[in-house]
N, C-alpha and C positions, 0 to 999 in steps of 0.2 A: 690635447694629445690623446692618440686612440689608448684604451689601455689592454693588455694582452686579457681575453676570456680563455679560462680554461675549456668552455666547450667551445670555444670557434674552430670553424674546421679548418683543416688545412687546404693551405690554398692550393687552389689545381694546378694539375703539370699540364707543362705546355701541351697546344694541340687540344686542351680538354672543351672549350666554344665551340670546335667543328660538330656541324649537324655529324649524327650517327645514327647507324642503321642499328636495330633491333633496342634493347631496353631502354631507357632513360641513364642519365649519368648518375649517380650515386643509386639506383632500384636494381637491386639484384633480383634477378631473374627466375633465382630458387634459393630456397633456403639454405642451405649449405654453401652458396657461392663465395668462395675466398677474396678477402680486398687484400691485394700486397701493398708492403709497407710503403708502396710510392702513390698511394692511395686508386691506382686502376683496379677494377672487378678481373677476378681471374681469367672467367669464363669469355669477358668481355678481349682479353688481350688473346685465347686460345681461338677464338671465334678468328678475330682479324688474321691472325697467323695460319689459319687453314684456306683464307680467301685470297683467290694467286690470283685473281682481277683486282683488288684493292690494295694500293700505295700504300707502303708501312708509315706509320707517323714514324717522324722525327723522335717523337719520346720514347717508342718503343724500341728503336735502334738502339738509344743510346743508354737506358735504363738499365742497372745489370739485374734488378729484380723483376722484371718484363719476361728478359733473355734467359734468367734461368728456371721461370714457370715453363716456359715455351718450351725448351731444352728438354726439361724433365717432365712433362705433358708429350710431346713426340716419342720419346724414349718408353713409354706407359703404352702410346697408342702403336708403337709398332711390335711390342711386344704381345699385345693383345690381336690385332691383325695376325700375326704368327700364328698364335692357336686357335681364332675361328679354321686358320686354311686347314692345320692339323686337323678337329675334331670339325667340320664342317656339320650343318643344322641334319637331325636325325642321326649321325651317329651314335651319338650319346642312346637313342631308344632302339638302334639297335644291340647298341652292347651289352644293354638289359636284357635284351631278349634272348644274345646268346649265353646270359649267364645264368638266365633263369631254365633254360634249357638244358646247361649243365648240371648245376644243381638237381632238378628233376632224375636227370640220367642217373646221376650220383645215390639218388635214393633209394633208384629201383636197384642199384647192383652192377656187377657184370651181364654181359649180355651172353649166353652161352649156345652154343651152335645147337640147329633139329639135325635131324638123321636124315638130312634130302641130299643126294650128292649133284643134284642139279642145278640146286638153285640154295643161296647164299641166305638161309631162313635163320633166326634167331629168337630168344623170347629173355626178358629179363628176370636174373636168379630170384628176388623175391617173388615175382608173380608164380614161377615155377616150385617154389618152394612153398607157397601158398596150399596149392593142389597137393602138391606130395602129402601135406600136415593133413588135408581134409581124408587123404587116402590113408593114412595109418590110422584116424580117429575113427574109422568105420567098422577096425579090428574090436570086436568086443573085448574091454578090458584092459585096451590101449590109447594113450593120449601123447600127441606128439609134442613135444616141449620146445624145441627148436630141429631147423631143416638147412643144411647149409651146403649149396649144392659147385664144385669146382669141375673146369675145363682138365681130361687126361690126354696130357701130351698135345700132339701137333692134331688129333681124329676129331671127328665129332661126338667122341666118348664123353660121360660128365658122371663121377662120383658123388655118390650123395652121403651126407654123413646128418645123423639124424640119431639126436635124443628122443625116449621116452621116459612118461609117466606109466607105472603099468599096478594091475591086481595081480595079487599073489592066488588068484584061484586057480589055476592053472601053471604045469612048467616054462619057466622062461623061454629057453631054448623054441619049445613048440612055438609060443608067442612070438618072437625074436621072428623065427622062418616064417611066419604068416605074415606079419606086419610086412618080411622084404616080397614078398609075392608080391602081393598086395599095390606096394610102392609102385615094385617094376612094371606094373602091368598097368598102373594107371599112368608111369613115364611113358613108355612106349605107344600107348594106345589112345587117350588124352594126350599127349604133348608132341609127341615125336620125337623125345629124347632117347636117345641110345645110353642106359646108364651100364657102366662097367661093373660097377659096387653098391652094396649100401651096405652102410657101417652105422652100427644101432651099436646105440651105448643106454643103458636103467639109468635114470639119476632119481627117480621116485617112487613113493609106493603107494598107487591108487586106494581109498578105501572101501573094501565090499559089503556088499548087504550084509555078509554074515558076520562081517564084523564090529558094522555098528548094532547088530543085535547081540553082540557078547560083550559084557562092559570089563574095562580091563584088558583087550586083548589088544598088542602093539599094532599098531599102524606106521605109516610113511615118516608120520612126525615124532617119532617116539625112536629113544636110543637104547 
C-alpha cells in the first residue's frame, strides 16, 4: 500500500496531459507567477482566457478559482485599458512641460503692459524691477532694497513702489526726488513703461566715508 508523502504533489486537474502552448506545466514563466490553489499557473489560466481561437478546458469552466483569477484579471485589465485612453503615450511629457512653464511664469511675476497702443507688448515685473534697482543704485548715496512694480487700473500705467538704503550726507527729500527722476526716465526710455508713481519709502542708513572715519558716530545699525 502507497503511503501518503508529505512532499507528493498534488495530483493534476483534469485536462493537465493536453500538449500546451507556451511554458511547460508546473515552470512558471516569471517569478512572481501565482499557482491557485487548484494547482493551475495564474498566468497560464489569464493567457488561455485572452485567446478567443482556443477551446476553454473543461477544468477552467468548471473551477471556481480559474473563474475568479480570470474575473478579477479582466476587471484590472479593463480598468487600466481606461486610463492609457485617458492619459494616452506623451501626455504625461507634455503636462510637465506645461507646468514647468507655469511655474517659470510664476517666478518671473506678473506680466505688465509697455506704453505701445498698437501692439499688445508686455515684460515681466521682476525683469522690470531688476532695471529700475540698477537705476536708483546709480544715484550717489542710494541703494535700492527692494522694487515692486503694479498694473493702475484698466491703462497701461504701472506704479512702482520702491525701498531705499540711503546716506545721510545729503537731504532726503533732495535724494528721494533724484532717485524718482532717475527711476522714471529709465522706465520710460529703457523699458517702455508709462509709470504713474513712484513711491520711495528709507528703511536704512547707508554708512559714509565720514563716518567710518569718526569712531563712535551712529550709523544705520545703531539705535
Amino acid at each position: 500500500m502507497a503511503m501518503n508523502n508529505a512532499h507528493t504533489r498534488p495530483s493534476a486537474p483534469p485536462g493537465a496531459n493536453r500538449p500546451r502552448t507556451g511554458p511547460a506545466a508546473g515552470a512558471r514563466p516569471f517569478a512572481d507567477d501565482e499557482v491557485l490553489p487548484c494547482g493551475r499557473l495564474l498566468s497560464q489560466v489569464w493567457e488561455q482566457a485572452q485567446d478567443d481561437g482556443r477551446a476553454v478546458e473543461p477544468h477552467t469552466m468548471s473551477c471556481p478559482h480559474c473563474r475568479e483569477a480570470v474575473e478579477g484579471l479582466a476587471t484590472v485589465n479593463a480598468a487600466a485599458q481606461a486610463l492609457r485612453a485617458e492619459d494616452p503615450p506623451g501626455l504625461r511629457a507634455l503636462t510637465d512641460r506645461v507646468m514647468d512653464a507655469v511655474r517659470a511664469e510664476a517666478r518671473l511675476g506678473r506680466l505688465l503692459p509697455l506704453a505701445d497702443p498698437d501692439r499688445d507688448l508686455r515684460i515681466a515685473e521682476t525683469a522690470a524691477a531688476q532695471v529700475l534697482r540698477q537705476a536708483a543704485d546709480s544715484v550717489p548715496g542710494a541703494r535700492a532694497a527692494a522694487c515692486k512694480l503694479a498694473p493702475e487700473g484698466q491703462s497701461t500705467g504701472v506704479r512702482v513702489t520702491m525701498t531705499l538704503a540711503v546716506a545721510l550726507d545729503r537731504p532726503l527729500p533732495d535724494l528721494a526726488d533724484q532717485v524718482r527722476r532717475t527711476v522714471l526716465h529709465s522706465a520710460g526710455q529703457e523699458l517702455g513703461l508709462t509709470v504713474t508713481a513712484v513711491d520711495i519709502t528709507v528703511v536704512d542708513v547707508l554708512e559714509t566715508v565720514s563716518q567710518r572715519l569718526v569712531p563712535g558716530l551712529p550709523t544705520g545699525g545703531g539705535t
